[in-house]
BADOKE-996369 format. One line per 4 residues: their letters; for each residue z, x, y of N, C-alpha, C. Coordinates in steps of 0.05 Angstrom, whole numbers. Last residue first. Layout:
residues N
a) Z,X,Y,Z,X,Y,Z,X,Y ~ ... $
end
This chain:
residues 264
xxxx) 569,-339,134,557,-346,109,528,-333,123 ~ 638,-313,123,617,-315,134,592,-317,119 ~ 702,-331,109,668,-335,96,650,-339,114 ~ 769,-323,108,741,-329,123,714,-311,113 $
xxxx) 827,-340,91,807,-327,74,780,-343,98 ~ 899,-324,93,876,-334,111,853,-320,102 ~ 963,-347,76,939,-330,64,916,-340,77 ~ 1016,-343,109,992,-356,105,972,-342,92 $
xxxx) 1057,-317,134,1055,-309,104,1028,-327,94 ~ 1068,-370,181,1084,-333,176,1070,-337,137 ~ 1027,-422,190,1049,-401,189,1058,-381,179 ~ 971,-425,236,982,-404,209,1005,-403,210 $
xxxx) 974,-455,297,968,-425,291,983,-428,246 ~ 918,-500,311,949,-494,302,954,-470,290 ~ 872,-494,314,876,-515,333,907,-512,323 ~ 837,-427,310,851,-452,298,861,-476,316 $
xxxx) 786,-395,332,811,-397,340,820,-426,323 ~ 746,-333,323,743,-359,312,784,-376,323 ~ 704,-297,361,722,-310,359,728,-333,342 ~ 655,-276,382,672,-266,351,690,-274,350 $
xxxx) 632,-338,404,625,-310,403,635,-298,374 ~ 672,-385,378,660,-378,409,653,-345,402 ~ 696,-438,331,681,-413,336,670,-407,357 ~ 748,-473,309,727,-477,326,714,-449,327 $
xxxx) 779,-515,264,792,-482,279,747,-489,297 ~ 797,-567,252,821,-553,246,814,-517,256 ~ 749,-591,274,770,-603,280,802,-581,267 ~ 716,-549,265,715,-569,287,740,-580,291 $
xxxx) 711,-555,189,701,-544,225,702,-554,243 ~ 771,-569,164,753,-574,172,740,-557,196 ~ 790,-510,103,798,-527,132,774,-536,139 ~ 816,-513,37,793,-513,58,798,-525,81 $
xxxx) 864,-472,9,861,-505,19,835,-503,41 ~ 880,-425,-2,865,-436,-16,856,-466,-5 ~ 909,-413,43,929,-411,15,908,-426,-6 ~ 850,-430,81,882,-422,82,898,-434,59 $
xxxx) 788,-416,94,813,-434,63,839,-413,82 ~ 727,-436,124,757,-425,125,781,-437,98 ~ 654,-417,132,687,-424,120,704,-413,121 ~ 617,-421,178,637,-399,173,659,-424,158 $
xxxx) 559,-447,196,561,-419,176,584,-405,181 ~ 586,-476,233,567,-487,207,556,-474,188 ~ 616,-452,276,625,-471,256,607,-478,232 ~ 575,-391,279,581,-413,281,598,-438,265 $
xxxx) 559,-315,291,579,-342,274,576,-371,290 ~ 554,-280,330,536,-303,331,541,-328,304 ~ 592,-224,315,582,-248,333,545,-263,325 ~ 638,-246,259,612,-231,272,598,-239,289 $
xxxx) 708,-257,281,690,-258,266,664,-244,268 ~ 783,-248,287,755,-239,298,733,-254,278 ~ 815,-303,311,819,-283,290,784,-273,300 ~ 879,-337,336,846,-331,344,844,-303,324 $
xxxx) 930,-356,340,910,-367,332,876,-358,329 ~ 991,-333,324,964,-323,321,954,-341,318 ~ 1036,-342,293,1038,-349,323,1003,-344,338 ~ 1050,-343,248,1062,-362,269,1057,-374,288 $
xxxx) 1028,-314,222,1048,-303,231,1061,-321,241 ~ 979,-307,161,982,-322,186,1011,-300,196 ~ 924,-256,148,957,-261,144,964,-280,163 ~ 866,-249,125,882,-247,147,914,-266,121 $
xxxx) 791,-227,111,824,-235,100,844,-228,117 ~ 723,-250,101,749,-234,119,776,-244,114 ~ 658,-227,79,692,-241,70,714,-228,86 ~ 602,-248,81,613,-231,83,646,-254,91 $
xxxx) 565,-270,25,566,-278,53,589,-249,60 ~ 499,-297,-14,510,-268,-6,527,-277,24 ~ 485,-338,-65,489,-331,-33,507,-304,-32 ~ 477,-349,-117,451,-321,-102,462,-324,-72 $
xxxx) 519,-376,-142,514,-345,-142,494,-325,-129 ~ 490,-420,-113,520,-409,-108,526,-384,-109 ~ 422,-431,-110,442,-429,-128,472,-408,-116 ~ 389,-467,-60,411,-442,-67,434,-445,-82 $
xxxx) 339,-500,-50,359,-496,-66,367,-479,-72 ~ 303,-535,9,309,-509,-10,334,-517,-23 ~ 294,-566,56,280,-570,24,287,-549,-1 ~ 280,-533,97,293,-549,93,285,-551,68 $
xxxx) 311,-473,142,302,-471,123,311,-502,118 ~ 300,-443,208,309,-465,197,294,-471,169 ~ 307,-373,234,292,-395,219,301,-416,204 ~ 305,-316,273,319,-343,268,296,-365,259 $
xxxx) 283,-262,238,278,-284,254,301,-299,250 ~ 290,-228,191,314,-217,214,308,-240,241 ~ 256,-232,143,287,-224,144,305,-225,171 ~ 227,-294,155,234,-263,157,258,-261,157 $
xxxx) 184,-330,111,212,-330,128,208,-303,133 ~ 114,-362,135,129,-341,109,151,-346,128 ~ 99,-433,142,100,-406,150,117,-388,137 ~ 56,-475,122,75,-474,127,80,-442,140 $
xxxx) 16,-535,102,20,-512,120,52,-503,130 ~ 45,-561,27,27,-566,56,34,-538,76 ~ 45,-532,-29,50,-547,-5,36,-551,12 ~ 69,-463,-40,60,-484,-50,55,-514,-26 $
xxxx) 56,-392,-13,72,-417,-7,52,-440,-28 ~ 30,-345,-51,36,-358,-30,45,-391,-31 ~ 66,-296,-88,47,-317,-83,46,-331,-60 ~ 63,-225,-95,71,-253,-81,58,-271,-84 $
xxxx) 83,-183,-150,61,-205,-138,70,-220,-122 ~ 96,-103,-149,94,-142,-152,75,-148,-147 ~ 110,-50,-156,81,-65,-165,93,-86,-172 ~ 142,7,-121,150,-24,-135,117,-35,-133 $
xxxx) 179,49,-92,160,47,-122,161,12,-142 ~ 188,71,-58,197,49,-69,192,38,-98 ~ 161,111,-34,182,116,-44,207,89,-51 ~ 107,85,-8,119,102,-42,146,95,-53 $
xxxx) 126,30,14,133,54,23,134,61,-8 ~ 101,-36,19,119,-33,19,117,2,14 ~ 47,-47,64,54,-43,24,79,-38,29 ~ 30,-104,113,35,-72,96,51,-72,74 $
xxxx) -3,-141,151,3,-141,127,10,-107,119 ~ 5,-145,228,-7,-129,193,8,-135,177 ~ -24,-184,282,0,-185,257,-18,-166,235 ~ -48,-167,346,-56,-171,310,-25,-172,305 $
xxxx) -89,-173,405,-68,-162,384,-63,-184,362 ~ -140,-179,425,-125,-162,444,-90,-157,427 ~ -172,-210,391,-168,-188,383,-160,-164,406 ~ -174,-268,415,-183,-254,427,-185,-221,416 $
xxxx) -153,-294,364,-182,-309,380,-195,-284,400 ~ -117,-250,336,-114,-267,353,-143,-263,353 ~ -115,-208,273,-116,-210,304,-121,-234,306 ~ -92,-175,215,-105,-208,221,-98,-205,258 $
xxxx) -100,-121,186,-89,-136,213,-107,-156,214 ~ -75,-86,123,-87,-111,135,-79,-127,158 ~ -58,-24,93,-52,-43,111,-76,-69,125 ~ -31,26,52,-44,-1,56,-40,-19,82 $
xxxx) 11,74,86,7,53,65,-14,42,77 ~ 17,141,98,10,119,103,-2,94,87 ~ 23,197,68,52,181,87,36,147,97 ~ -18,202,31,-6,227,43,23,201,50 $
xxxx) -66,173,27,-58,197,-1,-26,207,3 ~ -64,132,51,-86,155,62,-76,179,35 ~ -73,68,16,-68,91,30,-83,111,38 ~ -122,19,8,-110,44,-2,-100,53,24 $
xxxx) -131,-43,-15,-136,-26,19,-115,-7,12 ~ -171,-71,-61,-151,-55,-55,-154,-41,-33 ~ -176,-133,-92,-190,-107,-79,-171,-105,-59 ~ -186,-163,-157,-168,-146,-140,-181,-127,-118 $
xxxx) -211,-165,-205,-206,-197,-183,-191,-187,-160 ~ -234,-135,-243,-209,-140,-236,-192,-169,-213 ~ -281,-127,-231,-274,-128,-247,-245,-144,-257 ~ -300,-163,-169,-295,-139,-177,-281,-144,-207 $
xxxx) -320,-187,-101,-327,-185,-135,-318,-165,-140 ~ -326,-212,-44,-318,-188,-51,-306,-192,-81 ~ -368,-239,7,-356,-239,-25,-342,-215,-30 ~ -366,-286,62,-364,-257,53,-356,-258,18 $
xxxx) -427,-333,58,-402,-327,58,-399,-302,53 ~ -481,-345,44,-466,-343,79,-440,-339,79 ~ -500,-344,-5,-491,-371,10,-473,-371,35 ~ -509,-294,-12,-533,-307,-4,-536,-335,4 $
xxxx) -457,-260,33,-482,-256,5,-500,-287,10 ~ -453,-224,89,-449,-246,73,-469,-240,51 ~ -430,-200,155,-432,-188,117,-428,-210,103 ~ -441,-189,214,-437,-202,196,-442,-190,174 $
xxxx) -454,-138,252,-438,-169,261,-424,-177,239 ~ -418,-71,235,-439,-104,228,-433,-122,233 ~ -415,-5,208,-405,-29,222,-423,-50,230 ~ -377,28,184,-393,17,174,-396,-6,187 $
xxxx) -349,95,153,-352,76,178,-374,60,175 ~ -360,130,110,-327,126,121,-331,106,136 ~ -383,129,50,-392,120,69,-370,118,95 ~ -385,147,-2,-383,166,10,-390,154,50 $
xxxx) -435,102,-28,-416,120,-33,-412,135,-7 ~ -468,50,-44,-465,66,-21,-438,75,-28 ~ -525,13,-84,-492,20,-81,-492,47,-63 ~ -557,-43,-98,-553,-27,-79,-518,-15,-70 $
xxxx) -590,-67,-153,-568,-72,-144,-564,-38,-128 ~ -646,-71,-159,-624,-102,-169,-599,-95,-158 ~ -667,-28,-152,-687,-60,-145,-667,-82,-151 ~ -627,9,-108,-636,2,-134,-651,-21,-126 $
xxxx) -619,71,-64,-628,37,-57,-637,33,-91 ~ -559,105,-69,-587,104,-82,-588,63,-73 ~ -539,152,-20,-541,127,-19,-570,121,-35 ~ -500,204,-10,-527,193,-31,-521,172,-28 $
xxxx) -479,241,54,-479,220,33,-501,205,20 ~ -481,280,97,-478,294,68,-473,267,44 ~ -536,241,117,-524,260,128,-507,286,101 ~ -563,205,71,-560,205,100,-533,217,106 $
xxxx) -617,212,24,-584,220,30,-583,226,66 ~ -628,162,-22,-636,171,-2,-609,185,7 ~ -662,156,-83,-650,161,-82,-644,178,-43 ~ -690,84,-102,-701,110,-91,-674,124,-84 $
xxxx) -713,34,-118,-709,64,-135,-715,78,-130 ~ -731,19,-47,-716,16,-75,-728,28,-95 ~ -738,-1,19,-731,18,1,-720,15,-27 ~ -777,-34,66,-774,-36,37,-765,-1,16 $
xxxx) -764,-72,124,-766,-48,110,-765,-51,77 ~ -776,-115,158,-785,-115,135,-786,-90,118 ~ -744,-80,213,-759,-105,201,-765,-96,168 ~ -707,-49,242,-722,-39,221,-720,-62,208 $
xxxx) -684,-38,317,-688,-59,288,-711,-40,263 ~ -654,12,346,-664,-8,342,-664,-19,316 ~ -624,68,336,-609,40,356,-631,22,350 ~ -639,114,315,-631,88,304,-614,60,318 $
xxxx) -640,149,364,-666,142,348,-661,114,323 ~ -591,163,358,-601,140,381,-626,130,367 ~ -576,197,320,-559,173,320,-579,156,339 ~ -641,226,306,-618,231,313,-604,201,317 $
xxxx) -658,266,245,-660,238,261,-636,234,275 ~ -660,307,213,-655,309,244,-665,278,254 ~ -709,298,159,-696,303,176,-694,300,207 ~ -749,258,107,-745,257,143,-718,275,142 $
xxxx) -793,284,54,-774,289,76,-768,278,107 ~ -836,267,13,-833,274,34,-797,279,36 ~ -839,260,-47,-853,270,-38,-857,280,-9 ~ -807,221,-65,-807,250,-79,-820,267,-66 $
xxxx) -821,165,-33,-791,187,-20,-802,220,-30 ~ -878,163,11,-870,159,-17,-848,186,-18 ~ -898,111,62,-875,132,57,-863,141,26 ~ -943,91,87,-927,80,69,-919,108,53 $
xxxx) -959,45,141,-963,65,134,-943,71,103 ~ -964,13,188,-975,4,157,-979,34,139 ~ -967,63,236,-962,26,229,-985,25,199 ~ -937,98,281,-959,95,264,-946,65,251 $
xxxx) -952,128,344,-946,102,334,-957,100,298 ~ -941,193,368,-957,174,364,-936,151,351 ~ -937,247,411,-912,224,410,-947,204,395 ~ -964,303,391,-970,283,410,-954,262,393 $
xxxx) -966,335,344,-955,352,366,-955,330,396 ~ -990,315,305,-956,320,301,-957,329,325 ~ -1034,260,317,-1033,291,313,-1008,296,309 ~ -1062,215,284,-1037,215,297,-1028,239,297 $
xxxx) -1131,204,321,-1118,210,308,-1086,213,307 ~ -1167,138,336,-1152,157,339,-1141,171,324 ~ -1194,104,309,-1210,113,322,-1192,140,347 ~ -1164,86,257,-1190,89,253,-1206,102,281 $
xxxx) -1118,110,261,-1117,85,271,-1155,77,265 ~ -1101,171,230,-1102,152,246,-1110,133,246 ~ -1117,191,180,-1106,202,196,-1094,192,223 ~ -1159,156,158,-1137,166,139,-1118,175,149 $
xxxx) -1198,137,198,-1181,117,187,-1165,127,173 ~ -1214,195,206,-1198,179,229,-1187,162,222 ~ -1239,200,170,-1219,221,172,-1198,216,194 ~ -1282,171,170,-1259,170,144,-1235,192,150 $
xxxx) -1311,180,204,-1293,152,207,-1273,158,189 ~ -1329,230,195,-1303,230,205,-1292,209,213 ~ -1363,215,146,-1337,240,135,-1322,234,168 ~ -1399,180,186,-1381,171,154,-1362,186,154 $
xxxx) -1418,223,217,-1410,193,223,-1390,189,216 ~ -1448,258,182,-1432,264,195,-1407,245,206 ~ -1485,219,158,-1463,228,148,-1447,235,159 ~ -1516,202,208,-1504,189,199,-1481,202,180 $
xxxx) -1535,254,214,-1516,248,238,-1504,222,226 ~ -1575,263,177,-1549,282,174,-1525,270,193 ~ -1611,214,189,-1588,212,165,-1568,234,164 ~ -1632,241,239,-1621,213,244,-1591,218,211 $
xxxx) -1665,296,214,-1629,293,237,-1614,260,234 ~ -1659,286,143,-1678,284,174,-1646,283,192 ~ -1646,336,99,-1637,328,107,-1645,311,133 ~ -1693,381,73,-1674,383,71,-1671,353,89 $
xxxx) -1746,396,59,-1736,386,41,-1708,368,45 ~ -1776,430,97,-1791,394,92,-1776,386,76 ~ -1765,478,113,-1782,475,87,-1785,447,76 ~ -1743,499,147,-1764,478,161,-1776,483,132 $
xxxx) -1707,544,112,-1714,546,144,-1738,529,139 ~ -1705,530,46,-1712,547,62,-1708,535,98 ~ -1679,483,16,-1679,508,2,-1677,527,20 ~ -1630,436,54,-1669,457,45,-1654,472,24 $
xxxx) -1592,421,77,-1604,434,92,-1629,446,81 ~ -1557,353,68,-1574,377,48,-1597,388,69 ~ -1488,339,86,-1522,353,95,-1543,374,71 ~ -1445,304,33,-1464,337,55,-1485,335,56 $
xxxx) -1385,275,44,-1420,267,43,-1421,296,54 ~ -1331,263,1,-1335,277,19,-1376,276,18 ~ -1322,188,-24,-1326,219,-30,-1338,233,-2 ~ -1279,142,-2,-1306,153,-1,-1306,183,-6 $
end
């Protein structure tokens, strides 16, 4: 509604101007309209009094929110609608697009849930690859899978710059199974080790006569330690036995025996 004026005359009581009843109606009009633009239609929302406002509609180029402070965002923001719009919360641009919403510069970020539009997490990328970077400096990549309770985790980590190595692992073929470690005790079945890829450690002795017990590494067992004397393979168990670092023959070597032990 256009702004309404009192027409007061030409002159003082010259019969022309305005009857009180219709000036008071205009009057009326110019401040319903000043109350529905400014407020609620029958209040105003002054800046200096805590007000409510509702249905109201925020155009970005043209305003400014600062100093909002972290608490002031503890609640919900329903049906909000931001897009092609360029917004910057704190020193980071975050542009809302009508098709696609990208956030830069974001360090922390946190949320019950993150799914796309069939409830699952996605993570899309040119490459099919997404990458948990170092810090630039001394600390690799890393991924902790936690326990039911997240009172503690197993991490996944990169193997150290100064290795300088870009593989691929794949994961196990098969039914459920579990990765090996280098330093667990683990029963391996179904596998094939080619001869040349065993690695064992080799001990060489002299019989005498009289010597039965020779050192080995502790935790050796008859079932990971070959024995050849002058080349001839001995049985485990029955021609020498293993206890700690001990391995002891059931007949000592005679004098000049060539004694070859394979730790495996």
């Amino acid at each position: 509604m256009a702004k309404q004026t009192i027409n007061i005359g030409s002159s003082a009581d010259d019969g022309t101007g305005t009857t009180i009843r219709a000036g008071g109606d205009l009057i009326n009009d110019n401040f319903n309209e000043i109350y529905t633009e400014l407020g609620d239609g029958s209040a105003l929302a002054i800046t200096s009094k805590t007000q409510t406002l509702t249905n109201k509609t925020i155009n970005g180029p043209d305003n400014t929110i600062t100093n909002i402070a972290n608490a002031s965002l503890a609640g919900s923001i329903a049906n909000a609608k931001l897009a092609n719009s360029n917004v910057t919360i704190g020193s980071t641009a975050v542009n809302l697009g009508a098709t696609a919403t990208t956030f830069s510069g974001i360090t922390s970020l946190q949320t019950e849930t993150l799914t796309n539009a069939s409830g699952n997490l996605l993570v899309a990328s040119a490459t099919n690859i997404t990458e948990f970077r170092g810090d630039g400096s001394s600390v690799e990549g890393q991924i902790q899978l936690n326990c039911h309770a997240n009172s503690h985790g197993q991490i996944l980590k990169a193997q150290p710059h100064s290795e300088s190595v870009t593989n691929t692992m794949l994961l196990p073929k098969g039914s459920n199974s579990t990765l090996v470690s280098e330093i667990a005790t683990q029963t391996l079945t179904n596998k094939t080790i080619g001869v040349g890829q065993v690695t064992c450690n080799t001990r060489n002795a002299t019989g005498d006569g009289s010597t039965v017990a020779f050192t080995v590494t502790n935790g050796m067992t008859v079932n990971n330690v070959l024995v050849f004397v002058n080349g001839v393979f001995q049985r485990p168990t029955t021609d020498y036995s293993v206890s700690g670092t001990t391995l002891t023959f059931g007949s000592a070597p005679i004098a000049a025996d060539v004694i070859t032990i394979k730790e495996l």
